[in-house]
N, CA, C and O atoms as a MOPAC input file, in Angstrom:
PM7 MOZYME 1SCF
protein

 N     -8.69500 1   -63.43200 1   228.83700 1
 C     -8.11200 1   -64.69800 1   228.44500 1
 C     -6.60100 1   -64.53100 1   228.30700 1
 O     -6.13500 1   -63.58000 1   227.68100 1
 N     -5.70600 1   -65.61300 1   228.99100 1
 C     -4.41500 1   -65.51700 1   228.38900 1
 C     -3.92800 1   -65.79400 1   227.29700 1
 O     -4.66600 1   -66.25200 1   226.42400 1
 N     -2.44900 1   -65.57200 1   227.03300 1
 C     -2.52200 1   -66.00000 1   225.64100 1
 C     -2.13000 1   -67.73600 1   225.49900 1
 O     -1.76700 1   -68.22600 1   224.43000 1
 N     -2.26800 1   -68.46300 1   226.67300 1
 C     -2.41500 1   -69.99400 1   226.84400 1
 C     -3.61800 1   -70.10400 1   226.40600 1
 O     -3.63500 1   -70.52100 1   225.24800 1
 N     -4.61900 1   -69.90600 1   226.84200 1
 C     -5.56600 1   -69.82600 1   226.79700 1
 C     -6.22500 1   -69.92500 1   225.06900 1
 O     -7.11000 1   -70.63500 1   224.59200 1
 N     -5.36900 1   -68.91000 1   224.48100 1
 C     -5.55700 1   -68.39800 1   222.85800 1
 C     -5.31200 1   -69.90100 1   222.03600 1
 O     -4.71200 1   -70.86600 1   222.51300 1
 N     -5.83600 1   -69.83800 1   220.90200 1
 C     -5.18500 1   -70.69100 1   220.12600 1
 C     -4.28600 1   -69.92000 1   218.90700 1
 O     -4.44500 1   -68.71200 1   218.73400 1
 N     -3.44200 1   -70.60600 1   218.16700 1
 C     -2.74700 1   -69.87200 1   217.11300 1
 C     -3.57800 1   -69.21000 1   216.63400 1
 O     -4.73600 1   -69.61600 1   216.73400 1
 N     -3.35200 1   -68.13400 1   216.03900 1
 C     -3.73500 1   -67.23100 1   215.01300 1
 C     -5.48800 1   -66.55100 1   215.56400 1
 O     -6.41800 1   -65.99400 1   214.98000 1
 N     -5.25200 1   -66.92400 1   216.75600 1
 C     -7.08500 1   -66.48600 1   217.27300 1
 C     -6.86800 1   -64.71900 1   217.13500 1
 O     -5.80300 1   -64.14800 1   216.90000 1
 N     -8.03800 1   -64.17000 1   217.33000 1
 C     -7.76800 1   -62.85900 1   217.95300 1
 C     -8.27200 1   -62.34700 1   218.62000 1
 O     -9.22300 1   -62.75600 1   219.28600 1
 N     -7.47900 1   -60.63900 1   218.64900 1
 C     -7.94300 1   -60.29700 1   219.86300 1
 C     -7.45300 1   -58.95000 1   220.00200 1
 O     -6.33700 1   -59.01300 1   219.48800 1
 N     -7.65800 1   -57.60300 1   220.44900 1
 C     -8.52900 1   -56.28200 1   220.60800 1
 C     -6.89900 1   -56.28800 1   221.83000 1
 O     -6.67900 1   -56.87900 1   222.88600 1
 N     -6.11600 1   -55.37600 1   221.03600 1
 C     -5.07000 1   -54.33000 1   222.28900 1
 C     -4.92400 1   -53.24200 1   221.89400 1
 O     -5.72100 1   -52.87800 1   221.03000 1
 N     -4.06300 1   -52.45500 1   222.26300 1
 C     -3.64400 1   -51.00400 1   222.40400 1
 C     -2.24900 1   -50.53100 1   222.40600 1
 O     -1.78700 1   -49.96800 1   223.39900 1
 N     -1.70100 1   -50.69300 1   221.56000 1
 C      0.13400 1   -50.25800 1   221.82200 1
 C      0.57900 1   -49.17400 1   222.98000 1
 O      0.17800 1   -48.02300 1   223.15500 1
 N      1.36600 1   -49.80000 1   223.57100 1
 C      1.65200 1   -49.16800 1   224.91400 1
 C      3.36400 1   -48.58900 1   224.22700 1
 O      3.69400 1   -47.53400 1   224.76900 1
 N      4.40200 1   -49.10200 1   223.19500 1
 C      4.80900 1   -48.15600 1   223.27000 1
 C      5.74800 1   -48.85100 1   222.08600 1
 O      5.37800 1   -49.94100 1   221.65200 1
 N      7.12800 1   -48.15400 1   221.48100 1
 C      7.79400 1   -48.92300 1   219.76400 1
 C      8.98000 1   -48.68800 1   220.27300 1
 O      9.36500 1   -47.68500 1   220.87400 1
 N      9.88700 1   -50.23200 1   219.84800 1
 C     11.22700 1   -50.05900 1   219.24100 1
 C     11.97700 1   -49.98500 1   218.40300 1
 O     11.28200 1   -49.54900 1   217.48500 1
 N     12.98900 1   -50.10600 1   218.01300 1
 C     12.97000 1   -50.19800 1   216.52400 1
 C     12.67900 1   -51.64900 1   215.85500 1
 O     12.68100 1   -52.11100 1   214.71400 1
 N     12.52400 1   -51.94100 1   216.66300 1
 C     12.19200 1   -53.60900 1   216.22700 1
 C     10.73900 1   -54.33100 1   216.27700 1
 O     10.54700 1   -55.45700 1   215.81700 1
 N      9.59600 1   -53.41800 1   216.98500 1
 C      8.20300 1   -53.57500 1   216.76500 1
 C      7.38800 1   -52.79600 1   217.61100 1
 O      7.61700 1   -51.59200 1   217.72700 1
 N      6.36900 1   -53.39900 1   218.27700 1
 C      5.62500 1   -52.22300 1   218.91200 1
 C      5.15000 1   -53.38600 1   220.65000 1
 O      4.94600 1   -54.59800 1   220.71600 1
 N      5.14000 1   -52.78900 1   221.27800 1
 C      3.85200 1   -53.39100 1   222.34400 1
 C      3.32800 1   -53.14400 1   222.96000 1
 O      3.50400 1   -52.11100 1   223.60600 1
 N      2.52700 1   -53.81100 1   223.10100 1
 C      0.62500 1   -54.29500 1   222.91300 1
 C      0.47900 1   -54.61400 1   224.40300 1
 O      1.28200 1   -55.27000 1   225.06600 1
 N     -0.77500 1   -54.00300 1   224.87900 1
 C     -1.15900 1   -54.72200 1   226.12400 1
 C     -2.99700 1   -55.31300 1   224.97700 1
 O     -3.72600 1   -54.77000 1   224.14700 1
 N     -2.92800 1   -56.66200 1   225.68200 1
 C     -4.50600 1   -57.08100 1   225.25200 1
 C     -5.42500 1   -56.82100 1   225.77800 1
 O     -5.09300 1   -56.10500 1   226.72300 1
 N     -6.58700 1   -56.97500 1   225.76400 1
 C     -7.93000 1   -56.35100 1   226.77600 1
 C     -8.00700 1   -57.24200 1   227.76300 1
 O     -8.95300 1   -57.00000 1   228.51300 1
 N     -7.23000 1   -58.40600 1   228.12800 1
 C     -7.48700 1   -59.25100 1   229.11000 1
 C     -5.95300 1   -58.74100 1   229.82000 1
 O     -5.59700 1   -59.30600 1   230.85400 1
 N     -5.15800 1   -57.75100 1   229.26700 1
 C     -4.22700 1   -56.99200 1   230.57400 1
 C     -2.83200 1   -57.74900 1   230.64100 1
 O     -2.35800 1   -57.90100 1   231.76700 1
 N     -1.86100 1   -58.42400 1   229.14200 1
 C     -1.42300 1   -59.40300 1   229.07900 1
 C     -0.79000 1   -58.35300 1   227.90500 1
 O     -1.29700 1   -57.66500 1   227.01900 1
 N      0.86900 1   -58.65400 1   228.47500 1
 C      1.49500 1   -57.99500 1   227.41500 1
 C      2.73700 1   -58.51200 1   226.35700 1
 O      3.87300 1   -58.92500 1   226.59000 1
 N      1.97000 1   -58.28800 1   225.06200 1
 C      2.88700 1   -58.83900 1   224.05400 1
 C      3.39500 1   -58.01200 1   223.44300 1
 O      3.16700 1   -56.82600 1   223.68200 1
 N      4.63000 1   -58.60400 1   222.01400 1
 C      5.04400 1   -58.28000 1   220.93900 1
 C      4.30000 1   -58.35900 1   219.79300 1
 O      3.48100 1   -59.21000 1   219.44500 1
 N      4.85800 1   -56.92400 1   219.00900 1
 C      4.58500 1   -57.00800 1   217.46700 1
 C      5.36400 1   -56.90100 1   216.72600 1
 O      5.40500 1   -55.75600 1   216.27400 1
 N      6.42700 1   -57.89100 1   216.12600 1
 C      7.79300 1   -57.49100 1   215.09200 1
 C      7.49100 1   -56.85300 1   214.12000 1
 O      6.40200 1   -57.37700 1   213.88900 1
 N      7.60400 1   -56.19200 1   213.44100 1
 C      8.08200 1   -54.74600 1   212.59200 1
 C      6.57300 1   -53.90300 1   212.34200 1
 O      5.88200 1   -53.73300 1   211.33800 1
 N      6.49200 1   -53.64100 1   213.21500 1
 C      5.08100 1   -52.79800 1   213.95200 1
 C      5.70400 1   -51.39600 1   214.47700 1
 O      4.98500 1   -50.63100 1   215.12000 1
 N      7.16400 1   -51.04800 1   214.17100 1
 C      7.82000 1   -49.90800 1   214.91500 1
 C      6.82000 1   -48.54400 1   214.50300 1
 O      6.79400 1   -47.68200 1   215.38100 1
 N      6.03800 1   -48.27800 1   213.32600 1
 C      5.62100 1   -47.16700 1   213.17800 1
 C      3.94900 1   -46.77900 1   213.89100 1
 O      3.44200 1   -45.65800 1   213.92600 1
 N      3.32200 1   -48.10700 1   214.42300 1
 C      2.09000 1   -47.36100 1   215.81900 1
 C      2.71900 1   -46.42100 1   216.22300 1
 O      3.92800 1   -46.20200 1   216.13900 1
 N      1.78700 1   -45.73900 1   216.74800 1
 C      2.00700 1   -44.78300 1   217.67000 1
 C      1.41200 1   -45.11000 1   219.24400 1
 O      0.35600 1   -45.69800 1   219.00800 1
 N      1.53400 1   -45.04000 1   220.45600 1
 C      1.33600 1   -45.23400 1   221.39400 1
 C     -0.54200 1   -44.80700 1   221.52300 1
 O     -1.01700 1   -43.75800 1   221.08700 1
 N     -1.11900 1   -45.59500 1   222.02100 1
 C     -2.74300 1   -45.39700 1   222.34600 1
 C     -3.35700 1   -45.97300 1   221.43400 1
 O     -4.49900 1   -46.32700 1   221.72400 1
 N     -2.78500 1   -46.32100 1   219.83300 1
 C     -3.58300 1   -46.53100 1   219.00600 1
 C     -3.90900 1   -48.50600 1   219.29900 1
 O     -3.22900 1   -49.49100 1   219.58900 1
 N     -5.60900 1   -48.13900 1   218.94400 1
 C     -5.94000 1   -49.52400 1   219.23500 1
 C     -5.84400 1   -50.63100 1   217.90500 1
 O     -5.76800 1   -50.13600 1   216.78100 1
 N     -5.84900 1   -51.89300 1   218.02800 1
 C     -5.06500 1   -52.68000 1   217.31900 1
 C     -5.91000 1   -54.40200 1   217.16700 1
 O     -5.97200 1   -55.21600 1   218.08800 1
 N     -6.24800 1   -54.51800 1   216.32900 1
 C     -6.90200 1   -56.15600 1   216.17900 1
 C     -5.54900 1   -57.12900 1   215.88600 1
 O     -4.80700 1   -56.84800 1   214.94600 1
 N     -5.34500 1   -58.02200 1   216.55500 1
 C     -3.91200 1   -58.57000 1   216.27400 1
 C     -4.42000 1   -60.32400 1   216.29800 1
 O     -5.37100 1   -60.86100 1   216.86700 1
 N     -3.54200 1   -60.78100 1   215.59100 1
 C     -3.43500 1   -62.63700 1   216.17300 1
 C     -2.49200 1   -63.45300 1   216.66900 1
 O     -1.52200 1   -63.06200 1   216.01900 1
 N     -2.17000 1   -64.14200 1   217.22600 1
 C     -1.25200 1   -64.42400 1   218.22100 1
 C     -0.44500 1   -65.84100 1   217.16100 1
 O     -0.94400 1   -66.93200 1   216.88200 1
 N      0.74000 1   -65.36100 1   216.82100 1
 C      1.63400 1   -65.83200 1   216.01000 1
 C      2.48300 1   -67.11600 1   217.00200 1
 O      2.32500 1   -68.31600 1   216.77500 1
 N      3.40300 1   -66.55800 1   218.13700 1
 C      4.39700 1   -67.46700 1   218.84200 1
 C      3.50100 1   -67.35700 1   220.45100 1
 O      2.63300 1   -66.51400 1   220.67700 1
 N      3.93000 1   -68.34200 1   221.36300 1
 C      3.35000 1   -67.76500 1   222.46000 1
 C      4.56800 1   -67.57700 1   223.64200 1
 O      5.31600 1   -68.48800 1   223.29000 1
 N      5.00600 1   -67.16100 1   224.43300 1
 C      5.90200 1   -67.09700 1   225.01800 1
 C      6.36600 1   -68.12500 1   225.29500 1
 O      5.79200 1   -69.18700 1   225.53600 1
 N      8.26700 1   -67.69400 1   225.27000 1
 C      9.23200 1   -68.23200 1   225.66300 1
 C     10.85800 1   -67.87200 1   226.45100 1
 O     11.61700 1   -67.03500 1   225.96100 1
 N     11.11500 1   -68.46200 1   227.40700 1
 C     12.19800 1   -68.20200 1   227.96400 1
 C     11.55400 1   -66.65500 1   229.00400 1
 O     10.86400 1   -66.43800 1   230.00000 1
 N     12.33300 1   -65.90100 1   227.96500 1
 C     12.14800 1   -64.24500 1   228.70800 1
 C     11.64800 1   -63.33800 1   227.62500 1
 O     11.64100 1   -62.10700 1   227.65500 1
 N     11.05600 1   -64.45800 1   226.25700 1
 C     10.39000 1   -63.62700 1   225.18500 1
 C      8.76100 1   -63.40200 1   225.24800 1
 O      7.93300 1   -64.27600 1   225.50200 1
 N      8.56800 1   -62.36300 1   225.03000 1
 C      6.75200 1   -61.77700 1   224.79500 1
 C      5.92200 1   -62.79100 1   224.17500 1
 O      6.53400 1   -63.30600 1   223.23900 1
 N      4.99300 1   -63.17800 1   224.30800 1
 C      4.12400 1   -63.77400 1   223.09500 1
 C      4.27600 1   -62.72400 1   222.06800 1
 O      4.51200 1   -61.52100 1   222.18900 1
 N      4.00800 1   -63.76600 1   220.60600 1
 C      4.15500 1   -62.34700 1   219.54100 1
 C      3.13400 1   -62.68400 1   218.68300 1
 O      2.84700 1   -63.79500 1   218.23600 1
 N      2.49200 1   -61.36100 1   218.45200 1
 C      1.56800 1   -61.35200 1   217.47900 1
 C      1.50800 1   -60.40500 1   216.21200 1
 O      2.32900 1   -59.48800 1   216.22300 1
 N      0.80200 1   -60.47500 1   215.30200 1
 C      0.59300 1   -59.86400 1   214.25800 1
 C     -0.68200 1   -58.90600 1   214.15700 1
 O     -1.85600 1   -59.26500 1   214.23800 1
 N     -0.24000 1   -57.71800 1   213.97900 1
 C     -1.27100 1   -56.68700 1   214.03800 1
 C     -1.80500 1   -56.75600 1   212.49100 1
 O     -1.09300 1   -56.49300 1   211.52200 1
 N     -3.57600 1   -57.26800 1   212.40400 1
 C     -4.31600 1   -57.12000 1   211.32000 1
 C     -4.67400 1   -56.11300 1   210.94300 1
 O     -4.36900 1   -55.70600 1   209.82200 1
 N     -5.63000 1   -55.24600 1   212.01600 1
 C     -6.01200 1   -54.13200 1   211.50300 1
 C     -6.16100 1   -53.24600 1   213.01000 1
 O     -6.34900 1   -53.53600 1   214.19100 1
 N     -5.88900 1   -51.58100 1   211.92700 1
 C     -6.29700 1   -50.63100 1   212.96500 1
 C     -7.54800 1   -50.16800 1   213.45200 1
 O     -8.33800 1   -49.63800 1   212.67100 1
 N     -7.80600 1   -50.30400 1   214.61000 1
 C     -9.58100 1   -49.90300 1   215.13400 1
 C     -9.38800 1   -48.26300 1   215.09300 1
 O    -10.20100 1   -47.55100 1   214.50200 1
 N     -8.12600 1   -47.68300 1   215.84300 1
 C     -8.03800 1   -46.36900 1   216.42100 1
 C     -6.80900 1   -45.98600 1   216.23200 1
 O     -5.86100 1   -46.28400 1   216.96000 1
 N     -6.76600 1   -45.25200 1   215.16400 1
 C     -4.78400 1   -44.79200 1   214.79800 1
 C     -4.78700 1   -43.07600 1   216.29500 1
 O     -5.25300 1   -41.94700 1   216.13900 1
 N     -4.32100 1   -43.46900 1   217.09900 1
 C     -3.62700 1   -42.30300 1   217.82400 1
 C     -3.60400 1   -40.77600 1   217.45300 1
 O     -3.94100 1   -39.76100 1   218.06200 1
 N     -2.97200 1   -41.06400 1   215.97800 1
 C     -2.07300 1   -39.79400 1   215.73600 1
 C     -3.31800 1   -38.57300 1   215.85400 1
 O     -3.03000 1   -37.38400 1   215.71900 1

């Protein structure tokens, strides 16, 4: 599903692909890649239950909020 598709705050099952200092991102299980603002401390692989906060704009990510961890990486 895209995140058009999503409604606010739905969720949905990703995997942090990698952190800036400003958050982390997420690919979703439907292969669709967002933001997480102040998410900088994931670690890459770890899997992630998130809900979809903004949905894209301009040249910005959809952004979501990471609820809980399924699979911490470290």
């Amino acid at each position: 599903m895209r995140t058009e598709e999503f409604e606010r705050m739905s969720e949905c099952i990703g995997e942090v692909l990698g952190c800036c200092r400003k958050g982390a991102f997420i690919m979703l299980e439907d292969g669709e890649k967002v933001f997480a603002y102040q998410f900088a401390n994931l670690l890459p692989g770890t899997k992630v239950i998130c809900s979809l906060q903004k949905p894209a704009r301009d040249n910005l990510l959809p952004r979501v909020a990471v609820d809980s961890v399924l699979y911490d990486a470290a």
